[in-house]
C-alpha positions as CSV (number, residue, x, y, z in Angstrom):
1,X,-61.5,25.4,-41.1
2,X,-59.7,23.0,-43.2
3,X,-56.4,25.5,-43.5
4,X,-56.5,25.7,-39.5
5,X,-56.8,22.0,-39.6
6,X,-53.8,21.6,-41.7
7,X,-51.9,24.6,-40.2
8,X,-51.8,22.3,-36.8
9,X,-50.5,18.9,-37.9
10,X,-47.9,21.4,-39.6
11,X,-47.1,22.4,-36.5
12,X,-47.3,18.8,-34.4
13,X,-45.4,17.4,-37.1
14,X,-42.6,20.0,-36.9
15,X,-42.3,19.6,-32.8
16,X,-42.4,15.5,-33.0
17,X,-39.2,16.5,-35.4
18,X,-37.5,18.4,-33.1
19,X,-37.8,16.4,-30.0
20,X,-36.8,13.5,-32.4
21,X,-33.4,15.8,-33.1
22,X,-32.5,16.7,-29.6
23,X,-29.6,15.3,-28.5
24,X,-28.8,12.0,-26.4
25,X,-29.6,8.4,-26.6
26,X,-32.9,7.3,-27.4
27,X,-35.1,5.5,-24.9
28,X,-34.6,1.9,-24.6
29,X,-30.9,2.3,-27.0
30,X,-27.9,0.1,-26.0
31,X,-26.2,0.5,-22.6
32,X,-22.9,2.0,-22.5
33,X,-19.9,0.3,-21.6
34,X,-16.9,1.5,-23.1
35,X,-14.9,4.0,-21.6
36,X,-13.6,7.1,-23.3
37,X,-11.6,6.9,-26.5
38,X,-8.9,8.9,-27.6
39,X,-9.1,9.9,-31.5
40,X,-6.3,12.5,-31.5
41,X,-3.9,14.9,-29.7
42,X,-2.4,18.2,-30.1
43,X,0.8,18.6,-30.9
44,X,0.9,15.4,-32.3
45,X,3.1,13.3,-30.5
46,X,6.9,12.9,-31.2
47,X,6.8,16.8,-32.4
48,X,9.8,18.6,-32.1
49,X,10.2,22.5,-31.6
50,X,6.8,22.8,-30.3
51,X,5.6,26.9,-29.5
52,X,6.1,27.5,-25.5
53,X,2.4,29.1,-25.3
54,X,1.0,26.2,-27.1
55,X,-2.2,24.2,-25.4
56,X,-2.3,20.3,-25.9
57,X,-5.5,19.1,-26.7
58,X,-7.0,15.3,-25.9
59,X,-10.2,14.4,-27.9
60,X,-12.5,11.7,-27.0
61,X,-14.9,9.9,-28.8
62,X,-17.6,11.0,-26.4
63,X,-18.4,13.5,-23.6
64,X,-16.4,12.8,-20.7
65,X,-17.1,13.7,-17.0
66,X,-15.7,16.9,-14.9
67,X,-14.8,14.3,-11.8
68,X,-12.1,11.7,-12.1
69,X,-13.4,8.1,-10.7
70,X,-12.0,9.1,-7.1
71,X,-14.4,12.2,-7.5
72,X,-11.9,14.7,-7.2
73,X,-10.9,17.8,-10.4
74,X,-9.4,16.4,-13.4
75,X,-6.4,18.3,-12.8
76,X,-5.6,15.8,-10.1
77,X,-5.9,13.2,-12.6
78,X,-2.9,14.8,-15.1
79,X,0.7,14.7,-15.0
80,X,3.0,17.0,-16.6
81,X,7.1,16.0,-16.4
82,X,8.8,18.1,-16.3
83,X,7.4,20.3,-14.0
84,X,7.8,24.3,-12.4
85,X,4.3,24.8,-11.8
86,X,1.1,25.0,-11.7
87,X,-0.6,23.4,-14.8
88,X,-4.9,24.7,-16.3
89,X,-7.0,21.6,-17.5
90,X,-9.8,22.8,-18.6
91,X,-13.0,20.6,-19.8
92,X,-14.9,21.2,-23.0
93,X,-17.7,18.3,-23.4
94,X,-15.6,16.0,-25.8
95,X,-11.9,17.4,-25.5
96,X,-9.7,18.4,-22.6
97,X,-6.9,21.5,-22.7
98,X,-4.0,21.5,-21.1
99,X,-1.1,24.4,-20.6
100,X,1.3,24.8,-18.5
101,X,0.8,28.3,-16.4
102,X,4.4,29.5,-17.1
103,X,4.5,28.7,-20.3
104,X,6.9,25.6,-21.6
105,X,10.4,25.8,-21.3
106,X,12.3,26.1,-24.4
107,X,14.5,23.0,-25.3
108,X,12.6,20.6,-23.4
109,X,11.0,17.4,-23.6
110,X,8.0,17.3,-22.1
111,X,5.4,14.3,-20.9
112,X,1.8,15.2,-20.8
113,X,0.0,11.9,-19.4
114,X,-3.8,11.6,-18.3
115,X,-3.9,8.9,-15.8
116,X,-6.1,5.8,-15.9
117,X,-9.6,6.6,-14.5
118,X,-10.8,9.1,-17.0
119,X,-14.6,8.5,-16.8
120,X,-17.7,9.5,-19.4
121,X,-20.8,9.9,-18.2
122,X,-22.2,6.7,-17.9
123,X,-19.7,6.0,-15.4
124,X,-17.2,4.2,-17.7
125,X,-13.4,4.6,-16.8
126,X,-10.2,4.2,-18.7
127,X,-7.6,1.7,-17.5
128,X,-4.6,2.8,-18.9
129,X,-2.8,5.9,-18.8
130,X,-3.1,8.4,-21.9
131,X,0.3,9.8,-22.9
132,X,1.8,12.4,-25.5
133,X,5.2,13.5,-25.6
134,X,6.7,16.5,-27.4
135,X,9.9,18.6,-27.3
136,X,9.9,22.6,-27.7
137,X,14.0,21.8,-29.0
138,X,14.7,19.8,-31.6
139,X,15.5,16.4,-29.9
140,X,13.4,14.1,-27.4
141,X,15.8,12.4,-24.9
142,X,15.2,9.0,-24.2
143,X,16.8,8.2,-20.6
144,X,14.7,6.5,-18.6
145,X,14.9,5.1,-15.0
146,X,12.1,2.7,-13.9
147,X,11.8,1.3,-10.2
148,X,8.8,0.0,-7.4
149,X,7.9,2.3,-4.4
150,X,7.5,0.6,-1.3
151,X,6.0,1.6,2.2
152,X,8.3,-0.1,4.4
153,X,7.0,-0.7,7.4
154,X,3.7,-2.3,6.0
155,X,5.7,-4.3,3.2
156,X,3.4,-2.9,0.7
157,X,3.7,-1.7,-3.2
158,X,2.7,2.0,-2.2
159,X,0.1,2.7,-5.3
160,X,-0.2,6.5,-6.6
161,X,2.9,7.0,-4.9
162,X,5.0,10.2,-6.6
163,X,8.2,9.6,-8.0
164,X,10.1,13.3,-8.5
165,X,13.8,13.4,-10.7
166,X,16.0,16.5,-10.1
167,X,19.0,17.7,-12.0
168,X,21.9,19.4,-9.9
169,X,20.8,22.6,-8.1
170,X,17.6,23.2,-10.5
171,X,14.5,22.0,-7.7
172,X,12.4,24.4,-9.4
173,X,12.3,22.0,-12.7
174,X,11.2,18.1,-11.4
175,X,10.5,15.4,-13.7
176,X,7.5,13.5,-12.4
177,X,5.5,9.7,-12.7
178,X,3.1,8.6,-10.8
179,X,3.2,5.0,-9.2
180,X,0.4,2.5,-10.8
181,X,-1.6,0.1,-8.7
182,X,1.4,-2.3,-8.1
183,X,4.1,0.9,-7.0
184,X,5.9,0.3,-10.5
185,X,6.5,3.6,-12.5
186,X,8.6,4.9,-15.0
187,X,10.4,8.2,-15.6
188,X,10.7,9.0,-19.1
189,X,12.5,11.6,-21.6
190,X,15.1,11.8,-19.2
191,X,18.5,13.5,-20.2
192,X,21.8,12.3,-19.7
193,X,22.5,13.3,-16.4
194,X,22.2,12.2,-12.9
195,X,19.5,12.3,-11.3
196,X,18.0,13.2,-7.9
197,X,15.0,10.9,-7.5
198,X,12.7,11.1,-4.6
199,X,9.3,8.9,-3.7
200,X,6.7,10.0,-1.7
201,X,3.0,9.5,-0.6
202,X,1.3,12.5,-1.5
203,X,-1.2,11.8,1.1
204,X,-3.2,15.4,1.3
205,X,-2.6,15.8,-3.0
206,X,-1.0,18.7,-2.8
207,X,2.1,18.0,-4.9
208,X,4.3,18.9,-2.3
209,X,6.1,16.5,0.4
210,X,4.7,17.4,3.7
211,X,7.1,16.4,7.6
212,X,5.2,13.7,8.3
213,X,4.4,11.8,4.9
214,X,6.4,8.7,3.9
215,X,9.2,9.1,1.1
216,X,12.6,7.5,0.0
217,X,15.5,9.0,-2.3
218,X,18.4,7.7,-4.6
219,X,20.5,9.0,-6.9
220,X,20.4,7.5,-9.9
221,X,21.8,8.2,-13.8
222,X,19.1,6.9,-17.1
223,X,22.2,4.8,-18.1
224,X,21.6,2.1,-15.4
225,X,18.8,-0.1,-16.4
226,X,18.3,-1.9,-13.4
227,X,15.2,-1.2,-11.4
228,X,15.3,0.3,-8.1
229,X,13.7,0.0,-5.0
230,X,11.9,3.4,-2.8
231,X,11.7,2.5,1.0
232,X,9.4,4.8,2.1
233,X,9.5,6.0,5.7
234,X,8.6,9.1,8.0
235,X,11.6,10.8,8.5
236,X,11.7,12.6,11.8
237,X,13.7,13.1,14.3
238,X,12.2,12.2,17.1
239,X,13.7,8.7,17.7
240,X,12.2,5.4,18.9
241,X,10.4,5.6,22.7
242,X,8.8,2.5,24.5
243,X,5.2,2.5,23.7
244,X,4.1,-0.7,25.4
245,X,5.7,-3.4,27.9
246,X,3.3,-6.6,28.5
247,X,4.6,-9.6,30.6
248,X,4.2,-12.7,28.5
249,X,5.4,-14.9,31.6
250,X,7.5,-14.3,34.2
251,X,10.3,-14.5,33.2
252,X,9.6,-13.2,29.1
253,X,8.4,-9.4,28.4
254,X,7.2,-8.1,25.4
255,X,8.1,-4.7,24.2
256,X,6.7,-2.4,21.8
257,X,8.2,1.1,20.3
258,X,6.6,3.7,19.1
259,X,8.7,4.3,15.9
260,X,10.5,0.9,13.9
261,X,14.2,0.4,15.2
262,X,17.3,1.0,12.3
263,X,17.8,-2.2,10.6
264,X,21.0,-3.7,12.3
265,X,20.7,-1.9,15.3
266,X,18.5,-4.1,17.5
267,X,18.8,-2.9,21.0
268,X,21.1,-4.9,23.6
269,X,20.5,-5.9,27.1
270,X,22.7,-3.2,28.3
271,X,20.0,-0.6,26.9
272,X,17.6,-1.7,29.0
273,X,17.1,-1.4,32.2
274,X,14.6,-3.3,34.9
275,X,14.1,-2.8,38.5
276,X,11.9,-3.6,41.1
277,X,10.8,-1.6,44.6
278,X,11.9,-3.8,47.1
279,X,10.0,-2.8,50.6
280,X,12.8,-3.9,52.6
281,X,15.1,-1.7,50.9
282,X,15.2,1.4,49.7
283,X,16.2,1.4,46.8
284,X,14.6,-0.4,43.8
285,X,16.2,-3.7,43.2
286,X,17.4,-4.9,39.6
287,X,16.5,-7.5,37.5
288,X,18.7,-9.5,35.2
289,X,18.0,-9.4,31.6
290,X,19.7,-12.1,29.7
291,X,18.5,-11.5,26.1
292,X,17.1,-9.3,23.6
293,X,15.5,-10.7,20.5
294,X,12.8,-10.5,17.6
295,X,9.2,-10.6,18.8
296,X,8.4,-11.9,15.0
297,X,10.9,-14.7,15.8
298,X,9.5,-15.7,19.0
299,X,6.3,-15.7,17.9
300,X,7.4,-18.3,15.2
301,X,9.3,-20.4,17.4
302,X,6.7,-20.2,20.2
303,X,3.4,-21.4,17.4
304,X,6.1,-24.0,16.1
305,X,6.8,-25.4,19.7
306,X,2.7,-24.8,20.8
307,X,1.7,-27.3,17.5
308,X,4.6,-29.8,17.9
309,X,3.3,-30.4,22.2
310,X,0.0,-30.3,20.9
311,X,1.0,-32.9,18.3
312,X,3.0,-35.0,20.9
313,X,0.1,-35.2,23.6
314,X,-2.1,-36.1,20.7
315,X,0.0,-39.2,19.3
316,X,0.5,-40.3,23.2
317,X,-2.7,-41.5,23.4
318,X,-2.1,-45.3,23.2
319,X,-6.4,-45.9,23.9
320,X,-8.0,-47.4,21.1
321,X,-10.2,-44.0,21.0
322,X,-6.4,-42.1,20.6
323,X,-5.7,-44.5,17.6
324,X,-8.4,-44.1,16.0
325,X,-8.2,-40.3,16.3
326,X,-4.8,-40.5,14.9
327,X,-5.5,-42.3,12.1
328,X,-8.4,-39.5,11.5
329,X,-6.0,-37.1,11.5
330,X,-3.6,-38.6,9.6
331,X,-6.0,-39.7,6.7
332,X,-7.5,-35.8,6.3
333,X,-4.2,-34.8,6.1
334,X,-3.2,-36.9,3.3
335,X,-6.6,-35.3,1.6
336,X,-6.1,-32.6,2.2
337,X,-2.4,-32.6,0.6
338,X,-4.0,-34.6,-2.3
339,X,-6.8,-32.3,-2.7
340,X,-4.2,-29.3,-2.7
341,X,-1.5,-31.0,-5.4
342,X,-4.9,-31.4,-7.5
343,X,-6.3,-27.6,-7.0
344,X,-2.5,-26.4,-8.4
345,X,-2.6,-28.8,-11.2
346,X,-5.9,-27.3,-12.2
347,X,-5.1,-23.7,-11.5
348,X,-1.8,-24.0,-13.8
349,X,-3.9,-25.6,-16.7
350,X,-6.6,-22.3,-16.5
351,X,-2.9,-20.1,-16.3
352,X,-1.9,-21.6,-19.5
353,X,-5.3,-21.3,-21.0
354,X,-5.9,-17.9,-20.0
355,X,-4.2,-15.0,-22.8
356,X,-4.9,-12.2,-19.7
357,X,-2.6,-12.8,-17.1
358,X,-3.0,-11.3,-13.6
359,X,-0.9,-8.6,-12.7
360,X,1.5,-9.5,-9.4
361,X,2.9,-6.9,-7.2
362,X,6.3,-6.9,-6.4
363,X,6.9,-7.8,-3.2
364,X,10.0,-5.8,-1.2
365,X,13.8,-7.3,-0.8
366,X,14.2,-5.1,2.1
367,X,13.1,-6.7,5.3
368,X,10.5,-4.7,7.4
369,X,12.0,-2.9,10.2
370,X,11.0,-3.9,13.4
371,X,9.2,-2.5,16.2
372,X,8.6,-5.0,18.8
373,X,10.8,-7.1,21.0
374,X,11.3,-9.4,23.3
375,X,13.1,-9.5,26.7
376,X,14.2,-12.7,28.4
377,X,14.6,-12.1,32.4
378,X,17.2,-14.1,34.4
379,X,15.5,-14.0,37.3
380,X,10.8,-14.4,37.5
381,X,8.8,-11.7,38.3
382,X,6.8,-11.8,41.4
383,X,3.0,-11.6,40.7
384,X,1.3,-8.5,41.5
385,X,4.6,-6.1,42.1
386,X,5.0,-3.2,39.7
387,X,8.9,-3.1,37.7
388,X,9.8,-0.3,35.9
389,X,11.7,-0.9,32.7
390,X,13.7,1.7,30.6
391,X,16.0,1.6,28.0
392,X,18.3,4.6,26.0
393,X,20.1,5.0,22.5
394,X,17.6,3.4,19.9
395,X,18.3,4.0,17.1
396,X,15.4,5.3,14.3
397,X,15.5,4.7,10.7
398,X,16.9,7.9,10.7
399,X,19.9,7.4,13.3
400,X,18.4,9.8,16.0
401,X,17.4,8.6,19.7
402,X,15.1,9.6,22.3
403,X,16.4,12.8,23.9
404,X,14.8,11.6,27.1
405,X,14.6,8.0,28.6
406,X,11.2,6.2,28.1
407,X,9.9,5.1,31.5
408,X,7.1,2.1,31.3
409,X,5.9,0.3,34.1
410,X,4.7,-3.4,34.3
411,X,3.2,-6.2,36.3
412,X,2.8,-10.1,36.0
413,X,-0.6,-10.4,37.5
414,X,-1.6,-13.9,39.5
415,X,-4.0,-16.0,37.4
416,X,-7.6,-16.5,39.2
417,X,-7.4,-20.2,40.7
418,X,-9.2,-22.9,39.3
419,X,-12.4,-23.9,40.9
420,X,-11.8,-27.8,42.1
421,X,-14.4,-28.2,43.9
422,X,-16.7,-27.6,40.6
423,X,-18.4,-31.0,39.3
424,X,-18.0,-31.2,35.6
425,X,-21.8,-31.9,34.6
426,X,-22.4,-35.1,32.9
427,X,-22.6,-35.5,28.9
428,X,-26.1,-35.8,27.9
429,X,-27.0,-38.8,26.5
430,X,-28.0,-39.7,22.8
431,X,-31.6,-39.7,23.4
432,X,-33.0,-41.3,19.9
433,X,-36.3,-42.7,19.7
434,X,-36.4,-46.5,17.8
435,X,-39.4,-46.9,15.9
436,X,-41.0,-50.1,16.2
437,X,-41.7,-52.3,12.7
């Protein structure tokens, strides 16, 4: 009885131990915040004549997940430039593999980067990109070209955007960086040659630019350090069409394409065309147009003259009441401009204090091409009578028109009369109750 006795805590003792040994974190252990850190890669890099079947390795410090932080394969998350294929990444707990499907070219510098995002499995995600480089020949280049990808039309950095550098005829062979969260990127290993460089938002991540995704090219040669600039744009052929026409007034339309206008190309009155069905005639009568300008500039002009009457009528009330309001006015505003010379003062101190400085986006030195316009008439519409307007030869962003003449028809309706028989009801009186002593 006593051996069986002992032959069970034996036993008890043994599976406490191996529960003890299993692997992962204690209950109640520290939290973990850190994301994934790299402790070594294979070939190291800066290696020279590198075997073209060889698989470069990138160990972590812990086990890292099969997703990226957007949730899609981790293949999505690494960049190989140059590039003539497809590229295996393949996930083994702690380490990642990485080949190149045709095998590496020989005499080439190549650019293996993870980009930043690479999670573990608490969640944690890197925030830089990871980057080797290595050469199968026996010299790395070290041409560069750096630049900013834009979208155009929205006046945006374009983030994740794909930048793509060809050499002559070879398309097959593209040396490739992928846009950080400000559109900046940076194509490395680059050899002396010019370059074809194109920019493009891989919208559907497949790696190849699709009709109607935005993109921009250049050529450019490593030797020029200066940055440029991508303009992304849909490039189609289709040309500009009218979209919308609304009257503003009677004598002011508002029009709208469907596709932005070619930058120094703003359509003239001749373009246009308005007309009107007369009853009495029969044929439609026209309509003068006298000018043709930027809706963004009207709309600046017309808040500028809205807030300067508004301002006027304001100040023209000589009543004690309108004094007093003015001075009102005038006091908050001079707080206001107080409080704001104080809030800067205060930010720049905290900016001089603070050793992490916030990272700006660029912002475009190409103005955004314009879609909308306005038309000033030389003669008011009448209220309630349809006009039709159309206009040919608008040029697109890529220098092609319309086949066919856009057709849009409008009306200036009549605004419901005012009620002047209605009584405006009385203010209701301030009703407080005194309390007696």
């Amino acid at each position: 009885m006593k051996n069986a006795r002992h032959l069970r805590l034996m036993v008890l003792t043994l599976a406490l131990a191996a529960g003890c040994a299993s692997e992962g974190m204690p209950p109640g252990g520290p939290v973990d915040k850190a994301p994934p850190r790299l402790m070594k890669v294979t070939p190291d890099s800066g290696a020279l004549r590198v075997g073209l079947r060889q698989v470069v390795t990138f160990q972590f410090d812990e086990v890292i997940n099969e997703r990226t932080r957007t949730g899609g394969p981790l293949d999505q998350g690494v960049v190989v430039s140059p590039s003539d294929g497809a590229i295996s990444v393949d996930w083994h707990r702690t380490y990642l593999t990485i080949r190149n499907r045709k095998g590496w070219r020989p005499d080439i510098a190549y650019t293996v980067t993870i980009l930043s995002g690479l999670q573990d499995l608490s969640g944690n995600a890197t925030k830089r990109p990871l980057q080797s480089v290595f050469s199968t020949g026996s010299v790395i280049p070290h041409g560069e070209v750096h630049g900013v990808a834009f979208d155009w039309a929205a006046q945006t950095a374009a983030s994740g955007a794909r930048v793509e550098a060809m050499i002559g005829n070879d398309t097959a062979l593209k040396f490739v960086a992928v846009a950080d969260s400000t559109g900046r990127f940076t194509l490395t290993t680059l050899p002396p040659a010019t370059l074809r460089v194109r920019a493009y938002i891989d919208a559907n991540s497949n790696r190849v630019l699709d009709p109607r995704e935005l993109w921009d090219s250049s050529s450019v040669a490593p030797a020029d350090t200066a940055s440029r600039e991508f303009y992304m744009f849909v490039h189609d052929t289709i040309g500009p069409s009218l979209s919308d026409v609304t009257a503003i007034d009677s004598l002011t339309l508002r029009v709208h394409f469907d596709r932005p206008v070619l930058p120094g190309a703003t359509p003239d009155v001749s373009q246009f065309s308005l007309k009107m069905k007369d009853s009495t005639k029969a044929d439609s009568v026209p309509l003068p147009i006298l000018r043709v300008s930027s809706a963004a500039r009207y709309d600046t002009v017309s808040q500028q003259r809205k807030l300067f009457v508004l301002d006027s009528v304001f100040r023209a009330d000589t009543s004690a009441a309108g004094r007093k309001a003015v001075q009102k006015k005038d006091s908050l505003t001079r707080a206001l401009r107080q409080d704001s010379i104080a809030q800067a003062q205060i930010a720049s101190v905290k900016s001089a204090r603070d050793t992490v400085k916030p990272v700006v986006k660029p912002k475009p030195s190409r103005a955004a091409p314009l879609s909308d316009f306005i038309l000033e008439l030389g003669q008011p519409l009448p209220y309630d009578k349809f006009a039709t307007l159309s206009v040919r030869g608008v040029l697109g962003l890529t220098g092609h028109t319309p086949k066919l003449a856009r057709v849009k028809q409008v009306v200036l309706r009549k605004p419901a009369p005012k009620d002047s028989t209605a009584v405006k009801k009385p203010a209701p009186k301030d009703s407080a109750v005194v309390k007696k002593p």
